[in-house]
C-alpha positions in Angstrom: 2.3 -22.2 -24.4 -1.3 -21.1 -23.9 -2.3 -23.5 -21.6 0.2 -22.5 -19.5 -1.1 -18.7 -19.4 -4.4 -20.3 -19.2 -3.1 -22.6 -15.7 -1.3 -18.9 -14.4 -4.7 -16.9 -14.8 -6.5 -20.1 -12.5 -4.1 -19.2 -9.7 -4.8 -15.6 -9.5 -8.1 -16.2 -7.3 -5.4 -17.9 -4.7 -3.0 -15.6 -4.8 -4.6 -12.0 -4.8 -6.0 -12.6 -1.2 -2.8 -13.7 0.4 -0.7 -10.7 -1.4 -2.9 -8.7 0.5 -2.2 -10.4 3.6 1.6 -10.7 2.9 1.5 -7.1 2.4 -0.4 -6.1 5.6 1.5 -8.3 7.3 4.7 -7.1 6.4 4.7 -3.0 6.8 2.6 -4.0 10.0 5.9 -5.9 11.0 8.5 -3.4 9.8 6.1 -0.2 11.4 5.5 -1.8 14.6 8.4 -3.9 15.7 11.0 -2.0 13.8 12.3 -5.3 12.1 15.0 -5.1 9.4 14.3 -5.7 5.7 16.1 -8.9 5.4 14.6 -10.5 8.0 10.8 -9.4 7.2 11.4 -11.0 3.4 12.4 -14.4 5.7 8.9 -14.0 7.6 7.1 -13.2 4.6 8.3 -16.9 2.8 7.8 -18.9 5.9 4.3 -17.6 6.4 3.6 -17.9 2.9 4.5 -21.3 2.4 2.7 -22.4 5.5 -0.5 -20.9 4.2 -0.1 -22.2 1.3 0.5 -25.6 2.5 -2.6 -25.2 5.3 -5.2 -24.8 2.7 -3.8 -26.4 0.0 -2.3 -29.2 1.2 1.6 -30.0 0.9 2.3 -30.4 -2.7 4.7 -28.5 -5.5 2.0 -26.3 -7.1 1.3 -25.0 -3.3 4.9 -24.5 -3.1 5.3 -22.9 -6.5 2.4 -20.5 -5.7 3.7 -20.0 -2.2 6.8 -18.7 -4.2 5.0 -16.6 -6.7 2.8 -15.3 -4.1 5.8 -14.2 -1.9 7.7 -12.6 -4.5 4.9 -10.8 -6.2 4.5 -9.0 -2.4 8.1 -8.6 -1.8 9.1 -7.1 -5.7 5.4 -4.7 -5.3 6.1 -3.5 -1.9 9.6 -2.8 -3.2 8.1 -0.8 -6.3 5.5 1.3 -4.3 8.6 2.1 -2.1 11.1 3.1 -4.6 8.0 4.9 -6.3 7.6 7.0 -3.2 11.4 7.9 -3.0 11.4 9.2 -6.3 8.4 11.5 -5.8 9.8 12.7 -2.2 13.4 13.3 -4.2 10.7 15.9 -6.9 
């Protein structure tokens, strides 16, 4: 059980930098090109995934942190959002 913290905490380093990216990338999208929701979350996997699979070469851990990296930009952009509703709603 605590190796397999140990092997999530040795993934961070690769996926902080391209949360960033996912996340520029995305409100960049939605802002400029006016692109719905749905489709930006498709955008977001596919470039994750091919990132991923650049630098890392094509295996299932690149894949699985393709994954994690993707959703951990899609569910924070989603938080920060539905944060900023709730303090426009106050």
């Amino acid at each position: 059980m605590l190796s397999e913290v140990k092997a999530f905490y040795k993934l961070f380093p690769q996926i902080l930098p391209v949360w960033i990216i996912l996340n520029i990338l995305g409100n960049t999208i939605k802002i400029t090109f006016h692109v719905d929701s749905k489709y930006i979350v498709w955008i977001l996997l596919f470039t994750s995934v091919v990132i991923f699979f650049i630098f890392f070469k094509v295996s299932f851990e690149s894949l699985f942190v393709a994954l994690v990296t993707f959703s951990f930009s899609v569910s924070s952009y989603d938080l920060v959002k539905y944060y900023g509703m709730i303090r426009k709603k106050k």
